[in-house]
Structures are given as C-alpha cells and as structure tokens.
PQR file with spaces between the fields and no chain letter, atoms N, CA, C, O and H, PARSE charges and radii, in Angstrom:
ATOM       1  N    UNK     1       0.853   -1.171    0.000 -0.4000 1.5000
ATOM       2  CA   UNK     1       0.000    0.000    0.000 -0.0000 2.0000
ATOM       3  C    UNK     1       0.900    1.236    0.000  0.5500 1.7000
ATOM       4  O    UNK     1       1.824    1.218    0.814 -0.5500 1.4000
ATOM       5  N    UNK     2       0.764    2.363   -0.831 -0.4000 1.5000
ATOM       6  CA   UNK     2       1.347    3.303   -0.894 -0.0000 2.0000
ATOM       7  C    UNK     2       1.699    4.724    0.222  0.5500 1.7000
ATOM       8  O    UNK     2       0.914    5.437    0.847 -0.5500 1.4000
ATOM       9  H    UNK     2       0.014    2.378   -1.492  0.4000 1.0000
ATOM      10  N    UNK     3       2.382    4.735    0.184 -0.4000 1.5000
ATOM      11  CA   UNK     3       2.344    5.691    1.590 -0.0000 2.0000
ATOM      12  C    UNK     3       1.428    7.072    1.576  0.5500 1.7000
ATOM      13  O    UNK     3       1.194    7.800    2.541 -0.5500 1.4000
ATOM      14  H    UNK     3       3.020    4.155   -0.323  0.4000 1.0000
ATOM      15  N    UNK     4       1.114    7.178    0.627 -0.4000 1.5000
ATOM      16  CA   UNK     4      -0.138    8.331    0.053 -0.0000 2.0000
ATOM      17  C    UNK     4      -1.041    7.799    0.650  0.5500 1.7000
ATOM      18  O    UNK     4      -1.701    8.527    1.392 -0.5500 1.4000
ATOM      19  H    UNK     4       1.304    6.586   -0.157  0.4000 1.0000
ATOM      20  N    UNK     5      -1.471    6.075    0.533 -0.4000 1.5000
ATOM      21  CA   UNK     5      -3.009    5.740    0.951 -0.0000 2.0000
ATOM      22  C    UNK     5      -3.160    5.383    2.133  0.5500 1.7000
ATOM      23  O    UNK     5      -4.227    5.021    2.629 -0.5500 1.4000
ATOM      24  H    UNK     5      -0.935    5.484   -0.069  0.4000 1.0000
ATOM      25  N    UNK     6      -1.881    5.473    2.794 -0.4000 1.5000
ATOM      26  CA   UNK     6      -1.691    5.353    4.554 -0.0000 2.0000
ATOM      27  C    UNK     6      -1.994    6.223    5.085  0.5500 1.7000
ATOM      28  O    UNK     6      -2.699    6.209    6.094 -0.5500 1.4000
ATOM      29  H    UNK     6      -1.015    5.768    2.391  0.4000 1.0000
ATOM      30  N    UNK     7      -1.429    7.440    4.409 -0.4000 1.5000
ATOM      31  CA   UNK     7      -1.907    8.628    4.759 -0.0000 2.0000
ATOM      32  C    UNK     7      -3.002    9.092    5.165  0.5500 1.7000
ATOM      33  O    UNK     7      -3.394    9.272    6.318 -0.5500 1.4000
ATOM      34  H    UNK     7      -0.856    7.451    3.589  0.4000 1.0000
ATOM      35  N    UNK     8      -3.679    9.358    3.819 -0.4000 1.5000
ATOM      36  CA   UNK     8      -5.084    9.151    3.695 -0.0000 2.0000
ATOM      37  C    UNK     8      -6.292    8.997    4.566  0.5500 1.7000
ATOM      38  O    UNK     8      -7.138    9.751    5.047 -0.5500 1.4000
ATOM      39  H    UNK     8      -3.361    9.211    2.883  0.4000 1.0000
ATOM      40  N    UNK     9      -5.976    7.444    4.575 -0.4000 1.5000
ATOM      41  CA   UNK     9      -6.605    6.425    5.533 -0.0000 2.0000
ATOM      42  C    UNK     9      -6.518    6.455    7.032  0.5500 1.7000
ATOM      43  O    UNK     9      -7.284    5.776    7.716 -0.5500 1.4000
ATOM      44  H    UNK     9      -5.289    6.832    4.184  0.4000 1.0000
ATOM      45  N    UNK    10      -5.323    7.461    7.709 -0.4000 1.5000
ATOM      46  CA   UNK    10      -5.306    7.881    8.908 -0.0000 2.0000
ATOM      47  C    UNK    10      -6.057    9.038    9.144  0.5500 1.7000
ATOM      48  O    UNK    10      -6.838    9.213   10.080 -0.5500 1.4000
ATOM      49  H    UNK    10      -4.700    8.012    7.153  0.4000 1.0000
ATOM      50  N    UNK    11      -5.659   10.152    7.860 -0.4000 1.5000
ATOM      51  CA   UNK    11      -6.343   11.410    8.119 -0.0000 2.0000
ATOM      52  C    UNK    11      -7.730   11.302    8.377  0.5500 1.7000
ATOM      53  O    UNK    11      -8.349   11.912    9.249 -0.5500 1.4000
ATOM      54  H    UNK    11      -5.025   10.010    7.101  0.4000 1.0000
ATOM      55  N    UNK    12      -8.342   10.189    7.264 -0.4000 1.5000
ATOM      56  CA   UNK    12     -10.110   10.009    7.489 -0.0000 2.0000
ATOM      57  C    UNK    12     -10.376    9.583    8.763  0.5500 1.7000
ATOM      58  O    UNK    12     -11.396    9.845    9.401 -0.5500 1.4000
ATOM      59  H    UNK    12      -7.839    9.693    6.556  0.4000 1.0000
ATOM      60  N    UNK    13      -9.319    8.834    9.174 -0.4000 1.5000
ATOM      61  CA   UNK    13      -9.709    7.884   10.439 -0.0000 2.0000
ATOM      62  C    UNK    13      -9.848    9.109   11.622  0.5500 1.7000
ATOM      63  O    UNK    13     -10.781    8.971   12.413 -0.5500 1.4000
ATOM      64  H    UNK    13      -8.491    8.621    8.656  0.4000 1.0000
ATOM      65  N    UNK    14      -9.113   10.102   11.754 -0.4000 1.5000
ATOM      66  CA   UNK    14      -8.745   11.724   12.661 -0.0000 2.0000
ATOM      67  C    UNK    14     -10.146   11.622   12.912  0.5500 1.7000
ATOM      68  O    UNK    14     -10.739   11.166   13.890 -0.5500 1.4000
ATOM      69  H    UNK    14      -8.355   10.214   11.112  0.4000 1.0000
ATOM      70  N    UNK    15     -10.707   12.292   11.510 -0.4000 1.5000
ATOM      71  CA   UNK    15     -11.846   12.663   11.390 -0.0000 2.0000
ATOM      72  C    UNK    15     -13.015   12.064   12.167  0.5500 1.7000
ATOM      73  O    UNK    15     -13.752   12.831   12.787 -0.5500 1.4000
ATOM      74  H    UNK    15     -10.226   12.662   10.715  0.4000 1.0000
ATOM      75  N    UNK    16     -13.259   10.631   12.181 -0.4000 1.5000
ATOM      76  CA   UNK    16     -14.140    9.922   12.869 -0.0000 2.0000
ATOM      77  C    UNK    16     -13.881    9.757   14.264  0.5500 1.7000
ATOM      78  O    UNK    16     -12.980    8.919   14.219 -0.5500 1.4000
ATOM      79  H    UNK    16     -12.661   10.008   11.678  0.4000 1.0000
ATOM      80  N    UNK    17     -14.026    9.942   15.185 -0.4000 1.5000
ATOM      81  CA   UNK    17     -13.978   10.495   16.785 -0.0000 2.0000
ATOM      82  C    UNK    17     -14.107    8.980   17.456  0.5500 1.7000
ATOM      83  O    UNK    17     -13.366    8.241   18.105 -0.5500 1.4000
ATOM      84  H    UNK    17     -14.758   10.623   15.222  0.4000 1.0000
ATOM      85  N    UNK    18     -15.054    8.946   17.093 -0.4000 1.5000
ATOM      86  CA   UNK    18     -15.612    7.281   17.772 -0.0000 2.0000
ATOM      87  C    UNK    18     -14.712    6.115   17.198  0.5500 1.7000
ATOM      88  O    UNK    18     -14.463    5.250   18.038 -0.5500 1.4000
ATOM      89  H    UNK    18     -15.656    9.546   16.567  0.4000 1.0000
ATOM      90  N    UNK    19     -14.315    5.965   16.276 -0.4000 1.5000
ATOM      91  CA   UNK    19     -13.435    5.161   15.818 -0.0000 2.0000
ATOM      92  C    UNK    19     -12.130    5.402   15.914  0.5500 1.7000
ATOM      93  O    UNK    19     -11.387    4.466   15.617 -0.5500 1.4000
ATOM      94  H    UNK    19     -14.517    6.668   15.594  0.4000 1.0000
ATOM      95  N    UNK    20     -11.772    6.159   16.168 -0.4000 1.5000
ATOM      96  CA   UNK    20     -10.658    6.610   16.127 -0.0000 2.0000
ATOM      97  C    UNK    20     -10.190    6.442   17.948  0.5500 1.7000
ATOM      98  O    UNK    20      -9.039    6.431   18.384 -0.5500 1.4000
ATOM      99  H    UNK    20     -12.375    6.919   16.409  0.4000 1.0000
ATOM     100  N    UNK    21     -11.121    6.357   18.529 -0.4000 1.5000
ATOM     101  CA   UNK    21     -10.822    6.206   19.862 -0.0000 2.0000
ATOM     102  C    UNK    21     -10.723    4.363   20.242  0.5500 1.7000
ATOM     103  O    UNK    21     -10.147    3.683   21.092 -0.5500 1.4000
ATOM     104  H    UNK    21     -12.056    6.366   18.174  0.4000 1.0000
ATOM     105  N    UNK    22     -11.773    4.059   18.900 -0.4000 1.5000
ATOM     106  CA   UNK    22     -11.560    2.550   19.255 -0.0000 2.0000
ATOM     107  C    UNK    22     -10.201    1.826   18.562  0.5500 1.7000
ATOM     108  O    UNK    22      -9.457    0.944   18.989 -0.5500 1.4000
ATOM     109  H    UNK    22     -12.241    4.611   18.210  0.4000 1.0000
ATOM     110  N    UNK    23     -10.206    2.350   17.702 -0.4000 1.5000
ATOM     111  CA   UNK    23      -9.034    1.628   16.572 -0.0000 2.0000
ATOM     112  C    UNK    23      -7.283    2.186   17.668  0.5500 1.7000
ATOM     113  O    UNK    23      -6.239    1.538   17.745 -0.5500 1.4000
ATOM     114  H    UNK    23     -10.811    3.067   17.355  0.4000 1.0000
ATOM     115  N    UNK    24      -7.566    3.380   18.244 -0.4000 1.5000
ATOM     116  CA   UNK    24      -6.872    3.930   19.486 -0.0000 2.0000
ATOM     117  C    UNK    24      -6.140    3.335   20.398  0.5500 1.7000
ATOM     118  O    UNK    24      -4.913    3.293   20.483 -0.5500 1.4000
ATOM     119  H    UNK    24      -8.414    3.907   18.182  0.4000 1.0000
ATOM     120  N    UNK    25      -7.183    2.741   21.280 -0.4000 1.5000
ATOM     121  CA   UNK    25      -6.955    1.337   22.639 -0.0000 2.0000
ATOM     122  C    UNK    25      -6.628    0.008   21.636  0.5500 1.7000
ATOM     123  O    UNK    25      -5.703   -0.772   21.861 -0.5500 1.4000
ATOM     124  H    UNK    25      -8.180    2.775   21.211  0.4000 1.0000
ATOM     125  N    UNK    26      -7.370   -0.081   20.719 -0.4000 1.5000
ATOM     126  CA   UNK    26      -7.355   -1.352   20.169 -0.0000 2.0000
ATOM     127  C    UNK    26      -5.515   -1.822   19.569  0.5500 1.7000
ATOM     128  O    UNK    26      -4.986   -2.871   19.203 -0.5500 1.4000
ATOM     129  H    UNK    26      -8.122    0.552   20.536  0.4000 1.0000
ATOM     130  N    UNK    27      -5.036   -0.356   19.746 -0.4000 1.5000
ATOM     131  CA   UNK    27      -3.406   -0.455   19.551 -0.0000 2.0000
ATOM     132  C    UNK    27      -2.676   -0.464   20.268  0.5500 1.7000
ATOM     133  O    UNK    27      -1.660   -1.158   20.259 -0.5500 1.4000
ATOM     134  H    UNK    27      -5.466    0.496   20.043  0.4000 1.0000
ATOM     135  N    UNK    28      -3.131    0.591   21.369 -0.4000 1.5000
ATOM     136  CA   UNK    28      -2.060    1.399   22.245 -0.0000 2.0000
ATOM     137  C    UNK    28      -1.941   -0.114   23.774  0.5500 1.7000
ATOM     138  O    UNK    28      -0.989   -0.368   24.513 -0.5500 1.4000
ATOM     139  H    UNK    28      -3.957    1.155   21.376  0.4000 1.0000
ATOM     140  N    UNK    29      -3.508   -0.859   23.689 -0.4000 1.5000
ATOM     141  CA   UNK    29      -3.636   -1.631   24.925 -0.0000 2.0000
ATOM     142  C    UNK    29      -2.718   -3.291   24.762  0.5500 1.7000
ATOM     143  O    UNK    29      -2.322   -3.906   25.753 -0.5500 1.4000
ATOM     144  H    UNK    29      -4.281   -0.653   23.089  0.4000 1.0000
ATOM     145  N    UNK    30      -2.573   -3.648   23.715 -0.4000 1.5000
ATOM     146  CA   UNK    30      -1.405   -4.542   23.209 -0.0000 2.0000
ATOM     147  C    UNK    30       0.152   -4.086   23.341  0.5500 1.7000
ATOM     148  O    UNK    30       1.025   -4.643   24.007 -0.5500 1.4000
ATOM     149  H    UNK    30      -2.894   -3.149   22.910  0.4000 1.0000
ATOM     150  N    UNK    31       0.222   -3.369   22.840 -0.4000 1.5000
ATOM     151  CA   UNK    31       1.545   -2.758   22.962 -0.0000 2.0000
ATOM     152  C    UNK    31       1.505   -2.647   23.972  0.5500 1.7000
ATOM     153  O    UNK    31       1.663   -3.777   24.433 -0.5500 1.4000
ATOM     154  H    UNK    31      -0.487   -2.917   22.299  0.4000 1.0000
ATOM     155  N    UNK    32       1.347   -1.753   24.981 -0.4000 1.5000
ATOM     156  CA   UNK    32       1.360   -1.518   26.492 -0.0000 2.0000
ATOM     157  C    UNK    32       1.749   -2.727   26.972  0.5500 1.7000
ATOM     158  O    UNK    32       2.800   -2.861   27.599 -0.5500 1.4000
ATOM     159  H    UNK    32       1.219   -0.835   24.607  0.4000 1.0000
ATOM     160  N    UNK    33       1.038   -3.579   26.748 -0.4000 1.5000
ATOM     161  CA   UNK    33       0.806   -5.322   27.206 -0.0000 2.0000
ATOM     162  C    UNK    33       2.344   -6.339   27.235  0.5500 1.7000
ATOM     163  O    UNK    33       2.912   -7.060   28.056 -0.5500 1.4000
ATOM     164  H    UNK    33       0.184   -3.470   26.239  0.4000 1.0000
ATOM     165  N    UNK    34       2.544   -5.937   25.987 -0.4000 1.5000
ATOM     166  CA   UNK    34       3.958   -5.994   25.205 -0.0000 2.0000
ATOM     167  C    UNK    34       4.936   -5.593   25.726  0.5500 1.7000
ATOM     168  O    UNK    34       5.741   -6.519   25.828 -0.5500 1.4000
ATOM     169  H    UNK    34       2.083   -5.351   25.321  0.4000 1.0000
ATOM     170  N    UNK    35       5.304   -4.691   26.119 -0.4000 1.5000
ATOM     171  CA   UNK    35       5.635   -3.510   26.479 -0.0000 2.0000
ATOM     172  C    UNK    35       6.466   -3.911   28.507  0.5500 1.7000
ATOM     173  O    UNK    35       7.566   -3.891   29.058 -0.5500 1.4000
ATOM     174  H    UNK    35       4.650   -3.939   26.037  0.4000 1.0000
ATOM     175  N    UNK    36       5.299   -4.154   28.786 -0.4000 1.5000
ATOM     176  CA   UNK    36       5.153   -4.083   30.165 -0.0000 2.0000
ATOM     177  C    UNK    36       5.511   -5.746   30.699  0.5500 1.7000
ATOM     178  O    UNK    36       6.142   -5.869   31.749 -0.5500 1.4000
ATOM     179  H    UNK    36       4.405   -4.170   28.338  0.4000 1.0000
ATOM     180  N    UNK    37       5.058   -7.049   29.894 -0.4000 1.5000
ATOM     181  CA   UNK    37       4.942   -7.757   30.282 -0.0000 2.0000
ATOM     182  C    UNK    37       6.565   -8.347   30.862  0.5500 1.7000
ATOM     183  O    UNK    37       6.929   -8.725   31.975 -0.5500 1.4000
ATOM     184  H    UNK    37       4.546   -6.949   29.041  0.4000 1.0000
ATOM     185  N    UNK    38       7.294   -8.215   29.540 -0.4000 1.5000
ATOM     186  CA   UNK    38       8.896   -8.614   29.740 -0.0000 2.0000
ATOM     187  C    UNK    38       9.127   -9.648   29.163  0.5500 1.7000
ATOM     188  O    UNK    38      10.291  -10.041   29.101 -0.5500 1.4000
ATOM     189  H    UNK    38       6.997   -7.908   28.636  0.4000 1.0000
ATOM     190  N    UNK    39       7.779  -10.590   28.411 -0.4000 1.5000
ATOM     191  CA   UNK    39       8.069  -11.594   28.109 -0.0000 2.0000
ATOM     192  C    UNK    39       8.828  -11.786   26.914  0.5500 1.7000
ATOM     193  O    UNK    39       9.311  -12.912   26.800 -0.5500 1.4000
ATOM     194  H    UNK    39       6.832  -10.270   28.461  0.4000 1.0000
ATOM     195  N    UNK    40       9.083  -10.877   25.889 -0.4000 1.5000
ATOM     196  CA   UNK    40       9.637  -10.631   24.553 -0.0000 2.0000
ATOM     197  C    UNK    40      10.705   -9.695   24.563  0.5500 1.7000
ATOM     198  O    UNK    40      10.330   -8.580   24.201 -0.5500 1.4000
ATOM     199  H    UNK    40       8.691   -9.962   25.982  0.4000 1.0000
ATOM     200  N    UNK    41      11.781   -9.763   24.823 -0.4000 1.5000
ATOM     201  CA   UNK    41      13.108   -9.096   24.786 -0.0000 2.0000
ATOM     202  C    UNK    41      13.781   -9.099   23.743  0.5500 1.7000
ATOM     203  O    UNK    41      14.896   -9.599   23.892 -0.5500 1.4000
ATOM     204  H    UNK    41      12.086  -10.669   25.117  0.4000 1.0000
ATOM     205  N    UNK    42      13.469   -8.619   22.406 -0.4000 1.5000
ATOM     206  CA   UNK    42      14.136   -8.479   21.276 -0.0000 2.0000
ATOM     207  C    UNK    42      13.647   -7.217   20.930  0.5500 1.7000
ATOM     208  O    UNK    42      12.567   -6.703   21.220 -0.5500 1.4000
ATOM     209  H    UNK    42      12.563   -8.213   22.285  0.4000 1.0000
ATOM     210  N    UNK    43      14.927   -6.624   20.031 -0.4000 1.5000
ATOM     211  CA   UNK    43      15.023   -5.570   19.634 -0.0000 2.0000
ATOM     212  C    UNK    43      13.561   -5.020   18.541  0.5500 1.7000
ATOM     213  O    UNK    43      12.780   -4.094   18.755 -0.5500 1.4000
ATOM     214  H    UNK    43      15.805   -7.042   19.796  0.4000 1.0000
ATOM     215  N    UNK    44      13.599   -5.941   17.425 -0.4000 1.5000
ATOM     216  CA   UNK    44      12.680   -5.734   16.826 -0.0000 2.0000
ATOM     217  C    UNK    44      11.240   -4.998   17.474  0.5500 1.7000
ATOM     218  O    UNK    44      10.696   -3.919   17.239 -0.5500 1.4000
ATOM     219  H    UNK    44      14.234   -6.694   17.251  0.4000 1.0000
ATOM     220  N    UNK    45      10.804   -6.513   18.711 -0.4000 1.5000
ATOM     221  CA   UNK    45       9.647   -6.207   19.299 -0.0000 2.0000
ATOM     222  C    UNK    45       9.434   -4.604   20.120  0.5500 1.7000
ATOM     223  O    UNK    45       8.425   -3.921   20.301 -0.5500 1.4000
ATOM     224  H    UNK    45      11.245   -7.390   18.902  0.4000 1.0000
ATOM     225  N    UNK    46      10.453   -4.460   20.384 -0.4000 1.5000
ATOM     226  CA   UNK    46      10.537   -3.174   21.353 -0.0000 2.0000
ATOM     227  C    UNK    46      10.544   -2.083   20.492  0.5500 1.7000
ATOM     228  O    UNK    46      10.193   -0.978   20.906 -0.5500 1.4000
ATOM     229  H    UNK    46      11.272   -5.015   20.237  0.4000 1.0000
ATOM     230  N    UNK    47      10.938   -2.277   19.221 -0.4000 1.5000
ATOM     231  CA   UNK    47      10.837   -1.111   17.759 -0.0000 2.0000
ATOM     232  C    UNK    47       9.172   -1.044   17.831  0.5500 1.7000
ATOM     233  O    UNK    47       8.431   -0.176   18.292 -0.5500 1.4000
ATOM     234  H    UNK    47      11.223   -3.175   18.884  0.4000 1.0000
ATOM     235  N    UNK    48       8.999   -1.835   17.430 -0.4000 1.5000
ATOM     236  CA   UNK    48       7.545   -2.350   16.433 -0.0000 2.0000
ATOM     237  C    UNK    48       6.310   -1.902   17.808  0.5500 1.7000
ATOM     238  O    UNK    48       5.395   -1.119   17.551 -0.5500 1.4000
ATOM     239  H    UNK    48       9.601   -2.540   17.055  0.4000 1.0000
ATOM     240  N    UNK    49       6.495   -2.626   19.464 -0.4000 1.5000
ATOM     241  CA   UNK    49       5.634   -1.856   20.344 -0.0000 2.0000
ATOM     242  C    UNK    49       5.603   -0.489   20.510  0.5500 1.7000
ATOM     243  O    UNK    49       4.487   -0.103   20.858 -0.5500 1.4000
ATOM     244  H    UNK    49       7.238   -3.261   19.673  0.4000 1.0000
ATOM     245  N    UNK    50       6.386    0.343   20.394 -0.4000 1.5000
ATOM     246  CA   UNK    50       6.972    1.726   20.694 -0.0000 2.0000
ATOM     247  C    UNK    50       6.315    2.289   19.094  0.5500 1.7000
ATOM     248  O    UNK    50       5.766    3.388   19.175 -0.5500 1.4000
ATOM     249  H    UNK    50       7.293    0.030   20.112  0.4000 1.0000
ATOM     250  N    UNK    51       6.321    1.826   18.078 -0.4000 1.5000
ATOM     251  CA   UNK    51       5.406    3.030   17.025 -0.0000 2.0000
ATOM     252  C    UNK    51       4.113    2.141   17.177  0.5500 1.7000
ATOM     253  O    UNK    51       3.445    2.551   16.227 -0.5500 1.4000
ATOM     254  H    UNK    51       6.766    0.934   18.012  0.4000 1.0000
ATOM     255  N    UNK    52       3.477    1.324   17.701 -0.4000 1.5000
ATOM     256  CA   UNK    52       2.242    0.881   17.494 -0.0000 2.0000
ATOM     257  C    UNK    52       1.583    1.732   18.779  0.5500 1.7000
ATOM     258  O    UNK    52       0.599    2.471   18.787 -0.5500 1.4000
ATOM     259  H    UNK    52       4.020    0.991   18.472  0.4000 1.0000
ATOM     260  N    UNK    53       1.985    1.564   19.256 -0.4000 1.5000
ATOM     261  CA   UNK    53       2.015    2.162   20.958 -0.0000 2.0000
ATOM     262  C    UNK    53       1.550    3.740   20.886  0.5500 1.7000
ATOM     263  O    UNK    53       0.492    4.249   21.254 -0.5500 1.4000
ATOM     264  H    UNK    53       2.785    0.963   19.249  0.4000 1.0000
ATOM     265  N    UNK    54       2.689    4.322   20.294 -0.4000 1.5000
ATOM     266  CA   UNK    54       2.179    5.771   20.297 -0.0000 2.0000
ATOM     267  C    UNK    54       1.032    5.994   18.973  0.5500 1.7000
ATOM     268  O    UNK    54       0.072    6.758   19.074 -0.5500 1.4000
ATOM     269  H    UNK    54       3.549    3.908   19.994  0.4000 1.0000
ATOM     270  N    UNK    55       1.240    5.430   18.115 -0.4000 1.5000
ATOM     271  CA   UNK    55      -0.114    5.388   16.641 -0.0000 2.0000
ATOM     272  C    UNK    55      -1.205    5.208   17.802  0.5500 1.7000
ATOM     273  O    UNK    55      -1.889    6.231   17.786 -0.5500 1.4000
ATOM     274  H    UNK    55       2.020    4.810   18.032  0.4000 1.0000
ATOM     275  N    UNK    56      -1.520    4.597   18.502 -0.4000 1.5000
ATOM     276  CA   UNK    56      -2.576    3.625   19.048 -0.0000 2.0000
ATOM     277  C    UNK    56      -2.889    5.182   20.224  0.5500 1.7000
ATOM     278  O    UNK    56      -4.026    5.638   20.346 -0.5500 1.4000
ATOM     279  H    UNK    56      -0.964    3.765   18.515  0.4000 1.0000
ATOM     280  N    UNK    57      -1.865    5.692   20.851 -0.4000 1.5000
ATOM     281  CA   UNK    57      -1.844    7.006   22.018 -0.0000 2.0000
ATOM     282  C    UNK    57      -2.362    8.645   21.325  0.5500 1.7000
ATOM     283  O    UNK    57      -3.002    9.621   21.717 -0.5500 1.4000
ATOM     284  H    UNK    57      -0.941    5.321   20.752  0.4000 1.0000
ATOM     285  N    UNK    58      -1.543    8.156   19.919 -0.4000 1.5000
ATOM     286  CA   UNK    58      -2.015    9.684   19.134 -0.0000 2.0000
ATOM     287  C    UNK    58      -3.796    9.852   18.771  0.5500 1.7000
ATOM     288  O    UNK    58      -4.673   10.667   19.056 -0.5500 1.4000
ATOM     289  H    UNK    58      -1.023    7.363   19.600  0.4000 1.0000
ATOM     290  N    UNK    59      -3.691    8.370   17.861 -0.4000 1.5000
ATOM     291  CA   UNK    59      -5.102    7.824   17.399 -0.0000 2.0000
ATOM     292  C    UNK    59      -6.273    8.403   18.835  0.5500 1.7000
ATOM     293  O    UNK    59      -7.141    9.263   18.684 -0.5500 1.4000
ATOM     294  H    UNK    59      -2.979    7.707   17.629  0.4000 1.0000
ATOM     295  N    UNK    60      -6.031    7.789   19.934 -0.4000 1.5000
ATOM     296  CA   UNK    60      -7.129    8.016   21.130 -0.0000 2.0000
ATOM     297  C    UNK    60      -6.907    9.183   21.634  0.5500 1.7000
ATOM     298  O    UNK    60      -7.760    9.517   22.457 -0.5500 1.4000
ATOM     299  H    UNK    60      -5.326    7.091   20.057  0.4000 1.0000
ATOM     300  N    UNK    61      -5.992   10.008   21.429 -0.4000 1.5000
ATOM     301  CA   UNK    61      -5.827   11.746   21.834 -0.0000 2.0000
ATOM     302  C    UNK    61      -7.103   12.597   20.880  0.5500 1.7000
ATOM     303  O    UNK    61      -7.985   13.267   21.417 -0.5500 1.4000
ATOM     304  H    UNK    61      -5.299    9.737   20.761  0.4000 1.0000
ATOM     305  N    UNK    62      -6.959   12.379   19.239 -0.4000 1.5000
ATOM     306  CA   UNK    62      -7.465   12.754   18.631 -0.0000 2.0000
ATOM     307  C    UNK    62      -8.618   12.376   18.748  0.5500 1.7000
ATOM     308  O    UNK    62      -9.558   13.134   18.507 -0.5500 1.4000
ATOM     309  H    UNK    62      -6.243   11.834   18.803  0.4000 1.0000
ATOM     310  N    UNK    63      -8.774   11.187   19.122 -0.4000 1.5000
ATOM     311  CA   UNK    63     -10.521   11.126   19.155 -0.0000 2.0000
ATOM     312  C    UNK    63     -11.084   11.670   20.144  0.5500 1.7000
ATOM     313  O    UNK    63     -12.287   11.913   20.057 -0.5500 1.4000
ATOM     314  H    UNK    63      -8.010   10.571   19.318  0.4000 1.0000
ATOM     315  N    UNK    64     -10.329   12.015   21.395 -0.4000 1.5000
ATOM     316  CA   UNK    64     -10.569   12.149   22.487 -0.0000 2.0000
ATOM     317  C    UNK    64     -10.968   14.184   22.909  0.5500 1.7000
ATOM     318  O    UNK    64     -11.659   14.819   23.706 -0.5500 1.4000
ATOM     319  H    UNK    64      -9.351   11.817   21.467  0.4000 1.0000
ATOM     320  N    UNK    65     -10.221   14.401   22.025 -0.4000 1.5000
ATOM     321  CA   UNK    65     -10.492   15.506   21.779 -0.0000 2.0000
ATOM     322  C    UNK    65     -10.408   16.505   20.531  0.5500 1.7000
ATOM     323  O    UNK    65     -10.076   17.690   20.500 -0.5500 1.4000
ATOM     324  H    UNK    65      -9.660   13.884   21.378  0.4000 1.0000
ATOM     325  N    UNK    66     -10.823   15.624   19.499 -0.4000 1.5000
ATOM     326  CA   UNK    66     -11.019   16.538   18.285 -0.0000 2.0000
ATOM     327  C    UNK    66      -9.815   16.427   17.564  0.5500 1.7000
ATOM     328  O    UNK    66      -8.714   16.188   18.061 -0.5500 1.4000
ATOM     329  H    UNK    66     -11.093   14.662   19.524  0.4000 1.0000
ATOM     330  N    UNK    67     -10.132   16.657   16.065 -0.4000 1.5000
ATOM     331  CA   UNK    67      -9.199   17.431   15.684 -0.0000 2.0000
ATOM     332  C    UNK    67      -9.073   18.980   15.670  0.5500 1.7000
ATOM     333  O    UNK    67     -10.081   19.685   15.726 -0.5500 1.4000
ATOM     334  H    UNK    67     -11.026   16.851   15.662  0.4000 1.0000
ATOM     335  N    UNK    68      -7.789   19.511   15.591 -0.4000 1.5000
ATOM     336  CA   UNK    68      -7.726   20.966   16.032 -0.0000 2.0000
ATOM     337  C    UNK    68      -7.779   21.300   13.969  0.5500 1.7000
ATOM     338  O    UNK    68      -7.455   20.575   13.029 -0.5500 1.4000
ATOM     339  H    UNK    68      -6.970   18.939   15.545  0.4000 1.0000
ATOM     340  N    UNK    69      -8.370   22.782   14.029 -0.4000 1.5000
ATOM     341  CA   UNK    69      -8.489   23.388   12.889 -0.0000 2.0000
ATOM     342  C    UNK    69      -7.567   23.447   11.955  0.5500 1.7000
ATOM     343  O    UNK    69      -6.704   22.728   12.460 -0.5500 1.4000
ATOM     344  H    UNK    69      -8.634   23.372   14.792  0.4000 1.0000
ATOM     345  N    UNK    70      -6.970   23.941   10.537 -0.4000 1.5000
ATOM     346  CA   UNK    70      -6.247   24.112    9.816 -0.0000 2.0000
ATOM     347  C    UNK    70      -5.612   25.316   10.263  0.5500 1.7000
ATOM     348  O    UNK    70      -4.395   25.494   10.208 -0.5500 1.4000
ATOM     349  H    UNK    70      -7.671   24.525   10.127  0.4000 1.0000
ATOM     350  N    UNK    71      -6.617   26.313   10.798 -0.4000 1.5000
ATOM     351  CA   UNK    71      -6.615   27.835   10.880 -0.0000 2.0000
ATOM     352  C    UNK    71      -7.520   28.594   11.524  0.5500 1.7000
ATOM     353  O    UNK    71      -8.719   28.375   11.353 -0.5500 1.4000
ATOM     354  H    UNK    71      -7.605   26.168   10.842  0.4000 1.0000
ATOM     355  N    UNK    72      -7.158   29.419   12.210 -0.4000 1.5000
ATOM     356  CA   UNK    72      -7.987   30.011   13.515 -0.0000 2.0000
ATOM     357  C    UNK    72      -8.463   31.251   12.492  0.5500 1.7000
ATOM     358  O    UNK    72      -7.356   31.458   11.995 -0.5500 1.4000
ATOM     359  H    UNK    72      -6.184   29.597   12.349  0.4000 1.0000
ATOM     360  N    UNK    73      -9.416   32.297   11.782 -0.4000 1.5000
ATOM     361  CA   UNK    73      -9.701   32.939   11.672 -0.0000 2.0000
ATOM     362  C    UNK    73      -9.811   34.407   12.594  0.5500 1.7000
ATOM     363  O    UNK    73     -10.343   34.117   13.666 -0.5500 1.4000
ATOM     364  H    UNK    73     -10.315   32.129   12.186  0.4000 1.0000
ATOM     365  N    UNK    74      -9.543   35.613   12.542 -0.4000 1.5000
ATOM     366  CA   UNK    74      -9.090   36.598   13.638 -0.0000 2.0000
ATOM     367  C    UNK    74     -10.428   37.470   12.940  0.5500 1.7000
ATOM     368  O    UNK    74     -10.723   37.771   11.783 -0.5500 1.4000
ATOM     369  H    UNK    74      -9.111   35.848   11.671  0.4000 1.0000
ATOM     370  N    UNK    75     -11.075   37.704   14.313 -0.4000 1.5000
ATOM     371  CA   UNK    75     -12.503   38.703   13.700 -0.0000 2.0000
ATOM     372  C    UNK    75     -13.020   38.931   12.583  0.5500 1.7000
ATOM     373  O    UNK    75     -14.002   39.668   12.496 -0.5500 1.4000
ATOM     374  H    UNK    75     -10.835   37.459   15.253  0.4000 1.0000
C-alpha cells in the first residue's frame, strides 16, 4: 500500500472520533501489554511496540479531543 493511501486512511480515520478512539486502545492496549509484560526481549519487538504504541496514544488523543483546525480565523 502506498504511503499516500496510509496517509489518507489515517487522516479520514482523525476525522471519525468514535473510531478513532476505538481503533486507538485497540493499539495502544497490546503494545502496552507488550511492552510491560517482559516476556519478549528483542530488539525488533521493542521497535515495532513503541510506534504501534504511540499510533494507538495519538489515534485516542485525537478522538478524544477533536481534531484541532487548519486555521484560527481573527474577527
């Protein structure tokens, strides 16, 4: 998949609040899991939890409170 349609496909995802909060935990609560447990001590895994982790932390920020505007308009 092209990195244009990754793109994309996240920005729409911003947009949707409710999903975006689920698709959110549904990342950030594995990784954490991962993360925390100790049971997997390789480099890779500790790469791969650490960007799923924060995708999964950004994802549930944004849903959690909006996305912010392009541009604030002044009077």
């Amino acid at each position: 998949m092209p990195v244009r349609r990754v793109r994309g496909v996240v920005l729409r995802l911003v947009r949707r609040r409710g999903l975006a909060v689920v698709v959110g935990a549904a990342l950030a609560a594995p990784a954490a899991w991962l993360e925390l447990s100790g049971r997997f001590e390789s480099w890779w895994v500790d790469g791969l939890t650490l960007v799923v982790g924060a995708t999964g932390v950004a994802l549930l920020w944004a849903g959690l409170t909006g996305a912010r505007p392009d541009w604030i308009e002044n009077g």
